[in-house]
N, CA, C and O of each residue as an XYZ file, in Angstrom:
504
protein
N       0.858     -1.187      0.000
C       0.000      0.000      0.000
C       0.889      1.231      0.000
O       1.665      1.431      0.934
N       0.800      1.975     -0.930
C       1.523      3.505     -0.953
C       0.736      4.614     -0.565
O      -0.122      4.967     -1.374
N       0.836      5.216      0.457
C       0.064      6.829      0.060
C       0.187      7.549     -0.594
O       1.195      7.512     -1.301
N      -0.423      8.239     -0.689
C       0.217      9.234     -1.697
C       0.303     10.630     -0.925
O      -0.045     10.757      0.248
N       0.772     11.595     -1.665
C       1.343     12.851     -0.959
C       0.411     13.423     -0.013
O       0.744     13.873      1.083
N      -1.103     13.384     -0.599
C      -2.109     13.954      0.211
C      -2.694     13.852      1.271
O      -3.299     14.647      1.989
N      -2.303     12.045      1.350
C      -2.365     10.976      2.560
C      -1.709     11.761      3.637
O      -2.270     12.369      4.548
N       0.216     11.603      3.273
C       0.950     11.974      3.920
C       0.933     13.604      4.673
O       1.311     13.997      5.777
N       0.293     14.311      3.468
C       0.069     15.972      4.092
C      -0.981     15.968      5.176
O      -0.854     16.791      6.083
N      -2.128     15.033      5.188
C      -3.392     15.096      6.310
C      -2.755     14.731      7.325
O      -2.984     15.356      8.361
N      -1.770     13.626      7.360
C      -1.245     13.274      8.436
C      -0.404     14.359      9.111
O      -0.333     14.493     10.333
N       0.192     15.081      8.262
C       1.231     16.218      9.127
C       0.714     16.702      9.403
O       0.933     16.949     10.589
N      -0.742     17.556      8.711
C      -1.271     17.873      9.564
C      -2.288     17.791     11.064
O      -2.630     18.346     12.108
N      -2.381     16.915     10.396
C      -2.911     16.479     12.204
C      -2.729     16.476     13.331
O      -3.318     16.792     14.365
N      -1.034     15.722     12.754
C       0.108     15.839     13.798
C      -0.038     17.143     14.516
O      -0.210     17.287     15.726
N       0.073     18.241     13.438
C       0.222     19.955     13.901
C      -0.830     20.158     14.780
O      -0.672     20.367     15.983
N      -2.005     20.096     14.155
C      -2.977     20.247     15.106
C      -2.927     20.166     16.613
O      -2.880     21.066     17.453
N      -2.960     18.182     16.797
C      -2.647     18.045     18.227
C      -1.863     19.045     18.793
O      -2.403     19.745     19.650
N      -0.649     19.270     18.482
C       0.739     19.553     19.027
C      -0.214     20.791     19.181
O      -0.678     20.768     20.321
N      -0.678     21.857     18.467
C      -1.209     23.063     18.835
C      -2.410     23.143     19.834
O      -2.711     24.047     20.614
N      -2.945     22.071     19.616
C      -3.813     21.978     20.942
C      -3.864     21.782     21.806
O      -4.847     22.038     22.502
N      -2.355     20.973     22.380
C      -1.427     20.749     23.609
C      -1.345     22.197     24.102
O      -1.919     22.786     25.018
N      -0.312     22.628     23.060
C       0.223     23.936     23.532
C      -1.086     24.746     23.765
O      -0.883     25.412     24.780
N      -1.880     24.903     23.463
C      -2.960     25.815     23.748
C      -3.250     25.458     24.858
O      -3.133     26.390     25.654
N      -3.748     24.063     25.539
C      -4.260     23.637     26.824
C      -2.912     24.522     28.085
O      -3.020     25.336     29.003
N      -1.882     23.864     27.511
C      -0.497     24.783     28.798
C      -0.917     25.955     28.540
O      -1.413     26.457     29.549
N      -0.955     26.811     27.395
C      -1.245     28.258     27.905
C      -2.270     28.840     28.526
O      -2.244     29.932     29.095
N      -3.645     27.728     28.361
C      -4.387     28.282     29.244
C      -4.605     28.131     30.784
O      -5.619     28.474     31.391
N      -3.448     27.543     31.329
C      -2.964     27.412     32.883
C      -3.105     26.038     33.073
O      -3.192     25.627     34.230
N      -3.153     25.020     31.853
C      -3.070     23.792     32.938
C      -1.495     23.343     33.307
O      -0.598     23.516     32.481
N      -1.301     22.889     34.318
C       0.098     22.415     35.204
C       0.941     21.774     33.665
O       0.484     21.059     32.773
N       2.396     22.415     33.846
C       2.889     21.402     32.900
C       3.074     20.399     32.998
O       2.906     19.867     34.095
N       3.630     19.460     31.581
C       3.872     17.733     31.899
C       4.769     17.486     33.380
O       5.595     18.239     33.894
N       4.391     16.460     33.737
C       5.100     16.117     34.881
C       5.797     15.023     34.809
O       5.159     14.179     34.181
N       6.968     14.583     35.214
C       7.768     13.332     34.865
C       7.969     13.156     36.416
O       8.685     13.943     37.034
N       7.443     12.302     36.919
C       7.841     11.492     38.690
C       8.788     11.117     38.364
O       9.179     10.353     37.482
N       9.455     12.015     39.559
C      11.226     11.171     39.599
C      10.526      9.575     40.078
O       9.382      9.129     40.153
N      12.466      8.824     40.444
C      12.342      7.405     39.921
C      11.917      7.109     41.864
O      11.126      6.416     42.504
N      12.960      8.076     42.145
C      13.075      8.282     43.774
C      11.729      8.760     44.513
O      11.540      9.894     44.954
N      10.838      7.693     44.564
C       9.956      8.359     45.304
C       9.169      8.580     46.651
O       8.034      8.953     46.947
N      10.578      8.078     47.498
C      11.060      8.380     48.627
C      11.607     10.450     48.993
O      11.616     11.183     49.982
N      11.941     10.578     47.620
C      12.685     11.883     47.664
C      11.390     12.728     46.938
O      11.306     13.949     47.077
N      10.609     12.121     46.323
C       9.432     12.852     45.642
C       8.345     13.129     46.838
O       7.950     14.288     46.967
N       7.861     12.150     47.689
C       7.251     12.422     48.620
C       7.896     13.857     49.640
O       7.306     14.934     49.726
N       8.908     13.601     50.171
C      10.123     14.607     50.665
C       9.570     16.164     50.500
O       9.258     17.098     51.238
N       9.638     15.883     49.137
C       9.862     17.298     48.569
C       8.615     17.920     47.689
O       8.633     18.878     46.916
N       7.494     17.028     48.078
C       6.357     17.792     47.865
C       6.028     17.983     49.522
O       5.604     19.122     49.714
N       6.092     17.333     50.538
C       5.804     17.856     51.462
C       6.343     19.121     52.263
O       5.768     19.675     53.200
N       7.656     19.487     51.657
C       8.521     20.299     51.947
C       8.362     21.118     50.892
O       9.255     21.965     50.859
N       7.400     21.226     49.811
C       7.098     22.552     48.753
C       5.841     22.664     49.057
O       5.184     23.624     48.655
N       5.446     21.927     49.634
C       3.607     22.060     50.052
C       3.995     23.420     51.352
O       3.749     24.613     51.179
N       4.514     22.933     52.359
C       5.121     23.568     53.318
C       5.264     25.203     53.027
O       4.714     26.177     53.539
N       6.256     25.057     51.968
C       6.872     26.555     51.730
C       5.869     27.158     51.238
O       5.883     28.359     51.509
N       4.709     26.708     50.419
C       3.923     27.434     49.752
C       2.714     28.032     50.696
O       2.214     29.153     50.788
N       2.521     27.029     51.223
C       1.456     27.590     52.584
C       2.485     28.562     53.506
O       1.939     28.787     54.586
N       3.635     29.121     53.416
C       3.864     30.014     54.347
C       4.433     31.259     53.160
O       4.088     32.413     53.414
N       5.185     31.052     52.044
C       5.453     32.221     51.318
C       4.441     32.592     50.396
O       4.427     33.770     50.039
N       3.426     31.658     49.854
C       1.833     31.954     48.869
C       2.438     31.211     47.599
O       3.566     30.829     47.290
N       1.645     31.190     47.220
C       1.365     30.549     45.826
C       2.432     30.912     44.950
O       2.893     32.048     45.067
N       3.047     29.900     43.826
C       4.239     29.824     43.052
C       3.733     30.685     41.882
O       4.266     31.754     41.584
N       2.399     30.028     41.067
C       2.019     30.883     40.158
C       1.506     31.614     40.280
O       1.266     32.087     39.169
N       0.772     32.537     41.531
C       0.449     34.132     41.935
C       1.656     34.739     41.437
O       2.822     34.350     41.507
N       1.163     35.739     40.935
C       2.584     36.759     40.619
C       2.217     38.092     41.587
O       1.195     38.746     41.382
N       3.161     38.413     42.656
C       2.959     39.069     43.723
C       3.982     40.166     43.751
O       4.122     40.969     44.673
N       4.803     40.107     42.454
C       6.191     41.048     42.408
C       7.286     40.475     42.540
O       7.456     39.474     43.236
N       8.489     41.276     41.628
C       9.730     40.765     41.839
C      10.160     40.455     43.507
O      10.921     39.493     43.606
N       9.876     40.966     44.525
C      10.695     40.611     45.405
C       9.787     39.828     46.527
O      10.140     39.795     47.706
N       8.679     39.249     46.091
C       8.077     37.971     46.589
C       8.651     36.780     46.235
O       9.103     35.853     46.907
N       8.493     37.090     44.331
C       9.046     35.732     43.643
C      10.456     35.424     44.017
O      10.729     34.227     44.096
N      11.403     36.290     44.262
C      12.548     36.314     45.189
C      12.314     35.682     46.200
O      12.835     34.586     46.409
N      11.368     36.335     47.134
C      11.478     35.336     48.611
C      11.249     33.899     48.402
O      12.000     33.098     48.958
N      10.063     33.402     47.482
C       9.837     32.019     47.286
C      10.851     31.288     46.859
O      10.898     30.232     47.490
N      11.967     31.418     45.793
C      12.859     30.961     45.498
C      14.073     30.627     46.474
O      14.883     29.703     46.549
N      13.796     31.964     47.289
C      14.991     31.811     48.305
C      14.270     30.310     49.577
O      15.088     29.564     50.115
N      13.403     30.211     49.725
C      12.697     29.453     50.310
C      13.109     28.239     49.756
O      13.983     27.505     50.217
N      12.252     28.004     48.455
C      12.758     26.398     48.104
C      14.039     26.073     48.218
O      14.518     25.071     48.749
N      14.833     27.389     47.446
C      16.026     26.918     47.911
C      16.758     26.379     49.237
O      17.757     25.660     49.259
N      16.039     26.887     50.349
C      16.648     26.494     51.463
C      16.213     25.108     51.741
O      16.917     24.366     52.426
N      14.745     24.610     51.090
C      14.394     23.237     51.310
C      14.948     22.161     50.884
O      15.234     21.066     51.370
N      15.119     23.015     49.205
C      16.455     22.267     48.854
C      17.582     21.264     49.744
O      17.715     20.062     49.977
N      18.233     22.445     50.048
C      19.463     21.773     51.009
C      18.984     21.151     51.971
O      19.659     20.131     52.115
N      17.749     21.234     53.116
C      17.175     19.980     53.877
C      17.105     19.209     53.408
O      17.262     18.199     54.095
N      16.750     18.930     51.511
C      16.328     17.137     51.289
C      17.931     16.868     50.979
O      18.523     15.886     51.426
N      18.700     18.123     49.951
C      19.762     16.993     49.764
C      21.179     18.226     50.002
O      21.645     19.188     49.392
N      21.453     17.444     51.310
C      22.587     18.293     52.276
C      23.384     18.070     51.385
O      24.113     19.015     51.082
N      23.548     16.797     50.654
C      24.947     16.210     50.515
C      25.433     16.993     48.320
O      26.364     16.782     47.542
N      24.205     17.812     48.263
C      23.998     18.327     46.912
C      23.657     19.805     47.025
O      22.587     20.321     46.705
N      24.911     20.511     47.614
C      24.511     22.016     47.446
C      24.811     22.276     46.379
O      25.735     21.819     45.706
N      23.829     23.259     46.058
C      23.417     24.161     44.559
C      24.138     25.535     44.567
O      23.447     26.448     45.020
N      25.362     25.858     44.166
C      25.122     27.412     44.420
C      23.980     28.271     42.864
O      23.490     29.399     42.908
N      23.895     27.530     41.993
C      23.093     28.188     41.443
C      21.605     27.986     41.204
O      20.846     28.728     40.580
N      21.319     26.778     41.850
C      19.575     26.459     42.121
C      18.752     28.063     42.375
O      17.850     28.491     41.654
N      19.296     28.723     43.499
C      17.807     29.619     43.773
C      17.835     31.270     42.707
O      16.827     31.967     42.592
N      18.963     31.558     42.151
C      18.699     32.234     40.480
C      17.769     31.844     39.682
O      16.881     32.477     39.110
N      18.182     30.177     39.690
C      17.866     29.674     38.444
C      16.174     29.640     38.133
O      15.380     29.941     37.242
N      16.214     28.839     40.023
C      14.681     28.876     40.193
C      13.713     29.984     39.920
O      12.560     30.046     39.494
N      14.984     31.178     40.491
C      13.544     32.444     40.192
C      13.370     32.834     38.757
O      12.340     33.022     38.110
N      14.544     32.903     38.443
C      13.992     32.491     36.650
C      13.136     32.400     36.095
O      12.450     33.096     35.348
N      13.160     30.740     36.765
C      12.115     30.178     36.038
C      10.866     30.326     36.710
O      10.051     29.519     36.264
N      10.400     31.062     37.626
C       9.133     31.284     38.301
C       8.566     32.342     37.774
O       7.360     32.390     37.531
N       9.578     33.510     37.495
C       9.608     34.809     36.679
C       8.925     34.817     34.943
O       8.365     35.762     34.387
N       9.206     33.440     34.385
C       9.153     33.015     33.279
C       7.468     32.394     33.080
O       6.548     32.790     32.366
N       7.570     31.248     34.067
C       6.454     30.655     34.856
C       5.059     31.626     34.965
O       3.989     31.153     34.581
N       5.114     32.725     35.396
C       4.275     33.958     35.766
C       3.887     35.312     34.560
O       2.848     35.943     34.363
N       5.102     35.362     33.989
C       5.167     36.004     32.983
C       4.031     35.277     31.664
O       3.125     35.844     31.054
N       4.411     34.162     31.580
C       3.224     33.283     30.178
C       2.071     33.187     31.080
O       1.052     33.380     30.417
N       1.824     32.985     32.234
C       0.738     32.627     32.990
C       0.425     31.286     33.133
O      -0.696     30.801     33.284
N       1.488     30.721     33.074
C       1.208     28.878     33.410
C       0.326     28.686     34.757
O      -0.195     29.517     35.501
N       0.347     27.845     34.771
C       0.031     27.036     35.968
C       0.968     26.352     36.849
O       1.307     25.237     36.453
N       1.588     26.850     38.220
C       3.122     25.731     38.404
C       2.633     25.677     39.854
O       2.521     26.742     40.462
N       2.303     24.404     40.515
C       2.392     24.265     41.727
C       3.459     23.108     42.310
O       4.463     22.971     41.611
N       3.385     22.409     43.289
C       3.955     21.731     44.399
C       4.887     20.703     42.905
O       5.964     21.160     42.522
N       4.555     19.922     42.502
C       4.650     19.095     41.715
C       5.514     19.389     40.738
O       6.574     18.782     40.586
N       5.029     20.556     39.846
C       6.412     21.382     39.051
C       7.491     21.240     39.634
O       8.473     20.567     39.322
N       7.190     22.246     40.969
C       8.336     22.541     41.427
C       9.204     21.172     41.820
O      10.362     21.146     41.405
N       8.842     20.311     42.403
C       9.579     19.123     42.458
C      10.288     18.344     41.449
O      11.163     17.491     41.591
N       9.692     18.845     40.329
C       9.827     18.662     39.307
C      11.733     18.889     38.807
O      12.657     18.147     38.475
N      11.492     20.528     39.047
C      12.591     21.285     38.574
C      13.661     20.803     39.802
O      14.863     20.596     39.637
N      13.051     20.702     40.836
C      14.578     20.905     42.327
C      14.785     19.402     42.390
O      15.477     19.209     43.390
N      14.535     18.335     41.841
C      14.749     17.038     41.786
C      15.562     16.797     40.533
O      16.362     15.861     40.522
N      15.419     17.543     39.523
C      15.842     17.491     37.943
C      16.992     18.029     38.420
O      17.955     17.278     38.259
N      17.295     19.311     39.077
C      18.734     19.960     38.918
C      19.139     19.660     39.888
O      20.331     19.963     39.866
N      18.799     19.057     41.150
C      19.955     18.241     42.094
C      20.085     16.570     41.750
O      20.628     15.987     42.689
N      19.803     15.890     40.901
C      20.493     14.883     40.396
C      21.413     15.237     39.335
O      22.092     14.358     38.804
N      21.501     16.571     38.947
C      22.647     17.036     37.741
C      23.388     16.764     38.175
O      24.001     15.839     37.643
N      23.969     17.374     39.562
C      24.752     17.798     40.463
C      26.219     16.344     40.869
O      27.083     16.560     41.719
């Protein structure tokens, strides 16, 4: 069986489609993909310890001003080093606000889970 070109063009497009309708769903605030670390001894950890920070500094994706999104970063970061003493970051809590700055700016959606996401991803770099 051969297709022919027209076959093959419906299919790309389709492809496109989905892919644009993904991206449309993230921009309209749903949480991005999530990949569970493997460790989920250290995943539990560190949602209870971003659950924590968030109930005392506010919400990740509230945008409350540069020097909130500062304090929150400086926060995880410090939780950071409670889960993994043995994996200090000197550039985790920049990086983080960054990306919270970035996070807030498109208007995602990023709670507990993201964030575990990102501080589990860049302390196994390490």
């Amino acid at each position: 069986l051969c297709l022919s070109s027209a076959d093959e063009n419906e299919d790309e497009e389709l492809d496109l489609e989905e892919d644009e309708l993904e991206m449309e769903e993230l921009e309209e605030g749903e949480d991005m993909p999530e990949v569970v670390p493997e460790e989920a001894e250290d995943w539990d950890a560190c949602i209870a310890a971003v659950e924590t920070v968030e109930a005392e500094v506010g919400l990740f994706d509230k945008d409350e001003g540069w020097q909130k999104t500062a304090q929150k970063a400086k926060a995880v970061a410090e939780a950071a080093i409670k889960l993994f003493p043995e994996k200090k970051s000197e550039t985790f809590q920049e990086e983080f606000h960054h990306m919270l700055q970035s996070v807030l700016k498109e208007g995602k959606s990023f709670g507990a889970s993201g964030v575990c996401n990102h501080l589990i991803e860049h302390h196994a770099e390490l």
